[in-house]
py3Dmol code that shows the C-alpha trace and the ligand (Angstrom):
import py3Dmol

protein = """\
ATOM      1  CA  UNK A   1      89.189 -56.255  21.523  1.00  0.00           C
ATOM      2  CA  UNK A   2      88.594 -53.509  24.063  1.00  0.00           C
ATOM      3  CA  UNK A   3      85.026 -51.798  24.162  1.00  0.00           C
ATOM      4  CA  UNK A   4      85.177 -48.582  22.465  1.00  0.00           C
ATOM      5  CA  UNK A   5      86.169 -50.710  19.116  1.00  0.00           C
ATOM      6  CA  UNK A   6      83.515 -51.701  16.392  1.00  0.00           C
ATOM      7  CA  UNK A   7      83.017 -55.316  16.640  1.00  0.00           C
ATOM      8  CA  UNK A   8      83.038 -55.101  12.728  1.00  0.00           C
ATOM      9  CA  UNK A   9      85.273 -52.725  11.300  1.00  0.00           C
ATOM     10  CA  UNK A  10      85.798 -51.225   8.153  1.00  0.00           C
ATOM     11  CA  UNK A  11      88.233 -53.407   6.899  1.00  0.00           C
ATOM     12  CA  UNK A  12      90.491 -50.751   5.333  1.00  0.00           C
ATOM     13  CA  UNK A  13      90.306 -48.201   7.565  1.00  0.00           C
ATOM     14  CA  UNK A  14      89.611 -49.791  10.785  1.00  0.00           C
ATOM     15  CA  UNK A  15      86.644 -46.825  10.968  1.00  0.00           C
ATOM     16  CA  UNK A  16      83.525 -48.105  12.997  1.00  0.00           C
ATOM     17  CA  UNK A  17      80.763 -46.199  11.041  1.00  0.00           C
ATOM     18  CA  UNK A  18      79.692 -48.738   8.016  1.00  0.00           C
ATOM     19  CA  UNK A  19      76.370 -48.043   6.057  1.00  0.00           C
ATOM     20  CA  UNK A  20      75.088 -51.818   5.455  1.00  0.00           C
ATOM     21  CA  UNK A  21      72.651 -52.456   2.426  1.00  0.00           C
ATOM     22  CA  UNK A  22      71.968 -55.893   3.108  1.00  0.00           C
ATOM     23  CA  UNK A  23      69.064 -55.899   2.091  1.00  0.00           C
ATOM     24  CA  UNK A  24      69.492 -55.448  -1.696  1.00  0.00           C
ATOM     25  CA  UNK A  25      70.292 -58.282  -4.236  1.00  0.00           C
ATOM     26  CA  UNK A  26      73.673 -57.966  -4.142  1.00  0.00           C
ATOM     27  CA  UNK A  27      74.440 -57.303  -0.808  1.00  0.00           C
ATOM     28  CA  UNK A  28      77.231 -54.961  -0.336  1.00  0.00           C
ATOM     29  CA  UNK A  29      78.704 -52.800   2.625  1.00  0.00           C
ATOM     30  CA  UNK A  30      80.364 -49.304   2.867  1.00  0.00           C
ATOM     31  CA  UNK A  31      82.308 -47.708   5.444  1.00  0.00           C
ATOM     32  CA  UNK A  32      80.932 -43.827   5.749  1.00  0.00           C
ATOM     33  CA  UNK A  33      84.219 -42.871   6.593  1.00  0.00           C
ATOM     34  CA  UNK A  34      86.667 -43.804   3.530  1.00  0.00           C
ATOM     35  CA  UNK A  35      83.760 -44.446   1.228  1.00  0.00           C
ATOM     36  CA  UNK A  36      85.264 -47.356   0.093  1.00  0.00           C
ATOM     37  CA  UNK A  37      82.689 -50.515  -0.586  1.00  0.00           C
ATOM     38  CA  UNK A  38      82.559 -54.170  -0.500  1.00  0.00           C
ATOM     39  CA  UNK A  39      80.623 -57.268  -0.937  1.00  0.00           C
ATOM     40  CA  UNK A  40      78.642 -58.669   2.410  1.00  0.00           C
ATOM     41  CA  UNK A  41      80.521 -62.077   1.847  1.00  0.00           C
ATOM     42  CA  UNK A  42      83.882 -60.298   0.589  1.00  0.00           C
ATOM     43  CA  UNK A  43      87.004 -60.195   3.283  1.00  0.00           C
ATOM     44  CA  UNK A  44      88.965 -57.693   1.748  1.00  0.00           C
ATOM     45  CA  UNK A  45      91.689 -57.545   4.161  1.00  0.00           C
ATOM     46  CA  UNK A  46      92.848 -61.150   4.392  1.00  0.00           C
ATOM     47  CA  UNK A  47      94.064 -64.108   2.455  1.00  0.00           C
ATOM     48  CA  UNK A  48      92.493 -66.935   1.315  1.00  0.00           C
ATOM     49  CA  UNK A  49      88.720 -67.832   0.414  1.00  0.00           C
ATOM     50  CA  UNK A  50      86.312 -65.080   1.402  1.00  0.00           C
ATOM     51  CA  UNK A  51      82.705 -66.527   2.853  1.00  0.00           C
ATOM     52  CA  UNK A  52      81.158 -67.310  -0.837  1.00  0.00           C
ATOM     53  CA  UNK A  53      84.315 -69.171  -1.841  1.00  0.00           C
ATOM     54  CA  UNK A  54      84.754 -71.098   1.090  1.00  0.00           C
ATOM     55  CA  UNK A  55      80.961 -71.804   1.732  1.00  0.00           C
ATOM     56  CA  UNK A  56      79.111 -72.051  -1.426  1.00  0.00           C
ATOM     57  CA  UNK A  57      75.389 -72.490  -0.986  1.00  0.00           C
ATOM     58  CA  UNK A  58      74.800 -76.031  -2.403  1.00  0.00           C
ATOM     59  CA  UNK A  59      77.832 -77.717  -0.978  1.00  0.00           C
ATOM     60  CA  UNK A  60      78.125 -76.930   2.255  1.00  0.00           C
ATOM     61  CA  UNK A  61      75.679 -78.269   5.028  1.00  0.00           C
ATOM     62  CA  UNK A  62      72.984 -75.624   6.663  1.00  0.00           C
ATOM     63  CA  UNK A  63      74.456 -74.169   9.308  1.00  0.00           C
ATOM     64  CA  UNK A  64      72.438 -75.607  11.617  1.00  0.00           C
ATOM     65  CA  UNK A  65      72.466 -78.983  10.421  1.00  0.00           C
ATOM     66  CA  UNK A  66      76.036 -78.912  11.064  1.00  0.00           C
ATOM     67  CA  UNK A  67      76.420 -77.694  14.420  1.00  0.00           C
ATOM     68  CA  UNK A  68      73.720 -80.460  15.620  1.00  0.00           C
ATOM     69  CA  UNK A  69      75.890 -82.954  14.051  1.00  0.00           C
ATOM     70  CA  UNK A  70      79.039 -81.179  15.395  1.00  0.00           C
ATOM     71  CA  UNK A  71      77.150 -81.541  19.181  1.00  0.00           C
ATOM     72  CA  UNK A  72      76.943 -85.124  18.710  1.00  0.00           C
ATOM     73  CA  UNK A  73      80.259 -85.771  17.518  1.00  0.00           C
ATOM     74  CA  UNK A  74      81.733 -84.063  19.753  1.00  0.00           C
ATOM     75  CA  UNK A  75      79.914 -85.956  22.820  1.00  0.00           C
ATOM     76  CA  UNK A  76      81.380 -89.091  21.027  1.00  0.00           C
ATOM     77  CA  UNK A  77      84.649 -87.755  21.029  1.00  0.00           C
ATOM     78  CA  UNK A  78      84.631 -87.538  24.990  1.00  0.00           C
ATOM     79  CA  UNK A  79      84.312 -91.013  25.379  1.00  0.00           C
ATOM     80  CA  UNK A  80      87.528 -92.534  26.240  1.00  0.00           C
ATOM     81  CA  UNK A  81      89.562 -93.663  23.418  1.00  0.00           C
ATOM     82  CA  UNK A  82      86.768 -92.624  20.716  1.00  0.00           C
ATOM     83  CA  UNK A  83      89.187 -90.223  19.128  1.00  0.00           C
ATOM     84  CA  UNK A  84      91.740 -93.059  18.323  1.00  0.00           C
ATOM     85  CA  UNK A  85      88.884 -96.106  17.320  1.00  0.00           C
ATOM     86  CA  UNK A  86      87.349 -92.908  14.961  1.00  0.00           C
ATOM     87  CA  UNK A  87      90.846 -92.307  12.975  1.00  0.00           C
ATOM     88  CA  UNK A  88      92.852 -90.722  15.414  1.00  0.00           C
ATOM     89  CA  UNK A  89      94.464 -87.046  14.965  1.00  0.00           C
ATOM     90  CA  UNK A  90      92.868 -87.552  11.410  1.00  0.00           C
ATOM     91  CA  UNK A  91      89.237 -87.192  12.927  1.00  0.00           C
ATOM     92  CA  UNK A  92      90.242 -84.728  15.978  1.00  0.00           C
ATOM     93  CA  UNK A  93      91.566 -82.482  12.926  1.00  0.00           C
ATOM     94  CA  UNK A  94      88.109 -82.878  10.850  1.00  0.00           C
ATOM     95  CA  UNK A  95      86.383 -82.307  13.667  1.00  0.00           C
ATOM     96  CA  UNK A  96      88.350 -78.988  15.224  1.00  0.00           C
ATOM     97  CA  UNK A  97      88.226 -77.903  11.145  1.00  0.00           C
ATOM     98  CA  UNK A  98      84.141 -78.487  10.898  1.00  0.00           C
ATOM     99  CA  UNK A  99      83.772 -76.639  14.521  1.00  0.00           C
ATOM    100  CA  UNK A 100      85.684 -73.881  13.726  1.00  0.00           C
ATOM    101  CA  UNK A 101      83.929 -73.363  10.153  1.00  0.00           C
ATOM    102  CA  UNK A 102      80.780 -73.713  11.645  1.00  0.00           C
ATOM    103  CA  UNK A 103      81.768 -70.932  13.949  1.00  0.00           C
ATOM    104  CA  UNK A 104      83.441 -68.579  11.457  1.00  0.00           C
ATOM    105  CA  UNK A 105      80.169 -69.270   9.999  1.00  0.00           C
ATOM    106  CA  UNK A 106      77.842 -68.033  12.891  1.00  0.00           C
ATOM    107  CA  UNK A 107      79.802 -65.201  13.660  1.00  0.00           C
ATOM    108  CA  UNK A 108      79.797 -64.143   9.972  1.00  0.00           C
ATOM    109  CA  UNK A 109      76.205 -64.577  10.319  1.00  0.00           C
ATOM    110  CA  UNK A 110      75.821 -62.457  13.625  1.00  0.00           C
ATOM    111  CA  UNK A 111      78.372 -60.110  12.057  1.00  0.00           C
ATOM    112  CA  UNK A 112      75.821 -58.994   8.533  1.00  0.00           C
ATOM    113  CA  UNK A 113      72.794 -59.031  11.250  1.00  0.00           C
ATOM    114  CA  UNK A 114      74.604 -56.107  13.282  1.00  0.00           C
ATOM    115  CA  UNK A 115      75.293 -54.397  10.470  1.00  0.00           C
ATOM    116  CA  UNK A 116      72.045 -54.059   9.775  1.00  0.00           C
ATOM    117  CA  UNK A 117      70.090 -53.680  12.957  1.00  0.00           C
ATOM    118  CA  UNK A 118      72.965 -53.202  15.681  1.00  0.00           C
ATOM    119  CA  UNK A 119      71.681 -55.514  18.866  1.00  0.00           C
ATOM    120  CA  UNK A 120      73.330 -56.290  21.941  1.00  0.00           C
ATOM    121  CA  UNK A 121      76.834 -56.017  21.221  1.00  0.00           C
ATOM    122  CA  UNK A 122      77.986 -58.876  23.986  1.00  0.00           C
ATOM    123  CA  UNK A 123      76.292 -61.766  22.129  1.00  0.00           C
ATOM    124  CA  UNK A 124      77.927 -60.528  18.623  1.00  0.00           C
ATOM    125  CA  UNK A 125      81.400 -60.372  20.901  1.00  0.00           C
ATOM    126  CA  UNK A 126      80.645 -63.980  21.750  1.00  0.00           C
ATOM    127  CA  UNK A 127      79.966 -65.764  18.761  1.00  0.00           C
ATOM    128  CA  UNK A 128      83.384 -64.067  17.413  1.00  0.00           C
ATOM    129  CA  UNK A 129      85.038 -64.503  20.574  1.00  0.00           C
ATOM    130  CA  UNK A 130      84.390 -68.930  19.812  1.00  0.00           C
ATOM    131  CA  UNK A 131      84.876 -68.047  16.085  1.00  0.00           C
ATOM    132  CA  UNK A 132      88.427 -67.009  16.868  1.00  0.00           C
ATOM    133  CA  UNK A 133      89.355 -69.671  19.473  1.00  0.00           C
ATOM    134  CA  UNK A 134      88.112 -72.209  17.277  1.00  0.00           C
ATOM    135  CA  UNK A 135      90.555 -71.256  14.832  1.00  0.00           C
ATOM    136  CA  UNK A 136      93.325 -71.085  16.932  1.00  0.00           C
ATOM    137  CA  UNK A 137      92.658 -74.292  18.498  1.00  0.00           C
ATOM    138  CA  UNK A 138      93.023 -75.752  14.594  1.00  0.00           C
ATOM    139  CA  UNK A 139      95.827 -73.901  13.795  1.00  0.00           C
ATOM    140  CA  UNK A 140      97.412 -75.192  17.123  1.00  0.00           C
ATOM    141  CA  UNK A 141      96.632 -78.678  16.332  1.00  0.00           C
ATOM    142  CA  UNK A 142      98.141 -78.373  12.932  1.00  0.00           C
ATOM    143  CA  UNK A 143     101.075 -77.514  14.264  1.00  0.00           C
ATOM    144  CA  UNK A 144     101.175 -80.002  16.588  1.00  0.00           C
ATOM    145  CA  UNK A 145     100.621 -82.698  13.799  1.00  0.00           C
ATOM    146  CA  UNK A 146     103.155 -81.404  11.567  1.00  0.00           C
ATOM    147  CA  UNK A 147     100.948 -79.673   9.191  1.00  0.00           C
ATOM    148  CA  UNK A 148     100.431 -83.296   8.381  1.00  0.00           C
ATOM    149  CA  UNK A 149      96.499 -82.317   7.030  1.00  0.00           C
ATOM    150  CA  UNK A 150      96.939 -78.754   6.235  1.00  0.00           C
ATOM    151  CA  UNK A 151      95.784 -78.586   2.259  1.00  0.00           C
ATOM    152  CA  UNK A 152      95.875 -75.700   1.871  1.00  0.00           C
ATOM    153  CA  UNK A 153      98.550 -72.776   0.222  1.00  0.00           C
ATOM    154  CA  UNK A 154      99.310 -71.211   3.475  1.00  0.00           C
ATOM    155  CA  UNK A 155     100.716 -72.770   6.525  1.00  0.00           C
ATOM    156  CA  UNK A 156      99.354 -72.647   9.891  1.00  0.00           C
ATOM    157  CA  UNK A 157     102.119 -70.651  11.078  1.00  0.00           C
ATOM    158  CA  UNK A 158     102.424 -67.993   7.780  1.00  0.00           C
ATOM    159  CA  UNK A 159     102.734 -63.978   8.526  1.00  0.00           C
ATOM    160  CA  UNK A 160      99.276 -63.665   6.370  1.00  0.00           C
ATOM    161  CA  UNK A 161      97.559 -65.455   9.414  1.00  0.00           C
ATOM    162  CA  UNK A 162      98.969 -62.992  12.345  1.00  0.00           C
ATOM    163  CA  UNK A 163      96.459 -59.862  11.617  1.00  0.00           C
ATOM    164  CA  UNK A 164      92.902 -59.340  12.861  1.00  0.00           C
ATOM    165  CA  UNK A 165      90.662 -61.873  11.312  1.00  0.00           C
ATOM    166  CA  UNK A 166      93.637 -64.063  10.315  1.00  0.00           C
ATOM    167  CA  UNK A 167      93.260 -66.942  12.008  1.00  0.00           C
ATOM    168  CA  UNK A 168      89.373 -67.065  10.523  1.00  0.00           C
ATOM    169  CA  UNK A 169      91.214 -66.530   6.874  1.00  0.00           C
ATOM    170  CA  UNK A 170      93.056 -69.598   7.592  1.00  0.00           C
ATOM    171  CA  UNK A 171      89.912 -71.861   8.924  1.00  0.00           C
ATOM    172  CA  UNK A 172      87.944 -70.571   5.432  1.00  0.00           C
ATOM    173  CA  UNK A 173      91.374 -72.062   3.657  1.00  0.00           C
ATOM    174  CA  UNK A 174      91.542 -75.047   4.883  1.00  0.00           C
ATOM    175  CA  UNK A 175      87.433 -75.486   4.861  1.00  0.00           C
ATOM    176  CA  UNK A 176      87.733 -75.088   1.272  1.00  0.00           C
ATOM    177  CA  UNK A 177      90.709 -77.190   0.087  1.00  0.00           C
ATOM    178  CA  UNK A 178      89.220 -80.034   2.778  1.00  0.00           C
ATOM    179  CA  UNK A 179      85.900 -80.024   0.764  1.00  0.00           C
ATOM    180  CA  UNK A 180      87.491 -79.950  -2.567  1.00  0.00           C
ATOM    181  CA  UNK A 181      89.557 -82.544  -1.987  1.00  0.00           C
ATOM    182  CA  UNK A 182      86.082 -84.752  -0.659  1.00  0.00           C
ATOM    183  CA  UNK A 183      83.973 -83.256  -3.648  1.00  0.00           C
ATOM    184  CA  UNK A 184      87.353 -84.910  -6.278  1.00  0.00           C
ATOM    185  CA  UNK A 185      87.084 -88.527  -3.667  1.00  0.00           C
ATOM    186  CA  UNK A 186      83.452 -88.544  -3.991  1.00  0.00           C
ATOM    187  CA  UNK A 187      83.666 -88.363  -7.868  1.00  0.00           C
ATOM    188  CA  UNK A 188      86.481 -90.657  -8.615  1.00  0.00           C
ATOM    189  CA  UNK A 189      84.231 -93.528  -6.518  1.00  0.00           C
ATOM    190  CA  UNK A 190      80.990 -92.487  -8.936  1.00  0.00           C
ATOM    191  CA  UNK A 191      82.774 -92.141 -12.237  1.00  0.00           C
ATOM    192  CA  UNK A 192      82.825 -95.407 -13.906  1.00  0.00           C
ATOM    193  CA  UNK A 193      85.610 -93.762 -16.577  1.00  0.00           C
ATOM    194  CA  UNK A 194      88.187 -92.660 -13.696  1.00  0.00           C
ATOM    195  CA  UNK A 195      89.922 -95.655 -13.051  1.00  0.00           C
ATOM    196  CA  UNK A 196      89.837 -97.427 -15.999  1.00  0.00           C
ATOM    197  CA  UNK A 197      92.283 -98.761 -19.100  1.00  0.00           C
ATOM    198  CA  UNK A 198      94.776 -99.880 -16.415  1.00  0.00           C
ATOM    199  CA  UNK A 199      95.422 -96.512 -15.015  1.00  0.00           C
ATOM    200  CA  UNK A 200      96.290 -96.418 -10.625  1.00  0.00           C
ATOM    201  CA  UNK A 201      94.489 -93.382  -9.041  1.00  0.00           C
ATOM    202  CA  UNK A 202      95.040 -92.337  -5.616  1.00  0.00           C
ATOM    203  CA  UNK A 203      92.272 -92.119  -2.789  1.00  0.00           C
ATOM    204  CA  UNK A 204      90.948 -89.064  -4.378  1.00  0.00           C
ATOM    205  CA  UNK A 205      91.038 -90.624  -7.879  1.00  0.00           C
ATOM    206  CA  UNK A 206      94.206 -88.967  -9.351  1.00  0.00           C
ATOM    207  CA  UNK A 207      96.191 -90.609 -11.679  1.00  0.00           C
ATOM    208  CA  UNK A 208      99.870 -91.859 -10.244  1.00  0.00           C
TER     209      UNK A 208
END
"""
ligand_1 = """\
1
ZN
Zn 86.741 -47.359 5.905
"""
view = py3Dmol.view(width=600, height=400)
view.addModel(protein, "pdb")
view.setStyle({"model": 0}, {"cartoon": {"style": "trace"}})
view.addModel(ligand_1, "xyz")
view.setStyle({"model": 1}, {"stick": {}})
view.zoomTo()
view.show()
């Protein structure tokens, strides 16, 4: 991203005026330049979940909550051989998939803030400058693995990925499908009626 670019563009023109009305109840944005609008949380331009979908207020952790937990984690995972005795490539891939929504997160965050109110423009280039790495480093690790945790619809690899803002689409996938699939686990081990009259269920309580 050079410097004379909006660090949030209009996402179907690519035009760097917006008019933000974040404040109302239904926070929406508009770009002053095709008048088109769109919802504060929508991503209009890429596949997958957009922020509401793949971070629903009541099941997903404050933000802040996670990234403490993320910071200790990841000092664990330093320790020599703490990645293998915690599950191997299964943890390093819940962790890089945590960090990276955490980040898409912030920078989402940082992102609706500017809108409002620009502020320095080099912190707001930051947060999406780890936002993006993040998600390359888990789309790199899921190709190293084989796509053996992807969940989601889309591959690490697909075309719908290689745009502006693609990688982040992918992270928000994968977030999503990762939960849902906990949320189903989580559910099957409560419900006393899952696994009952003889039926096998799988580790997140499906029938076989
Ligand atoms: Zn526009």
């Amino acid at each position: 991203m050079t410097s004379n670019q909006p660090p949030v563009p209009c996402p179907f023109c690519g035009h760097r005026v917006i008019d933000a009305t974040l404040n109302q109840k239904e926070p929406a944005v508009a770009c002053i330049n095709c008048l088109r609008c769109w919802g504060a949380h929508s991503t209009p331009n890429v596949s997958g979940p957009d922020y509401e979908a793949a971070y629903p207020e009541g099941d997903t952790p404050e933000l802040v909550d996670e990234v403490i937990r993320l910071f200790f984690w990841q000092q664990e995972l330093a320790t020599p051989g703490a990645a293998r005795d915690r599950g191997g490539d299964e943890a390093t891939r819940e962790f890089l998939l945590r960090d990276a929504a955490a980040r898409d997160r912030e920078s989402h965050r940082l992102e609706l803030l500017w809108l409002r109110e620009p502020f320095a423009l080099e912190s707001l280039r930051n947060a999406q400058a780890l936002a993006d790495t993040a998600a390359r480093d888990l789309q790199t690790h899921d190709l190293i693995t084989q796509e053996a945790f992807v969940s989601g619809v889309l591959g690490p690899s697909a075309r719908e990925w290689k745009i502006a803002g693609g990688p982040r689409a992918y992270v928000r996938q994968e977030y999503r499908a990762w939960r849902d699939a906990a949320l189903e686990h989580e559910q099957a081990q409560t419900s006393p009626d899952r696994a009952d009259a003889g039926q096998i269920v799988d580790l997140y309580g499906r029938y076989l």
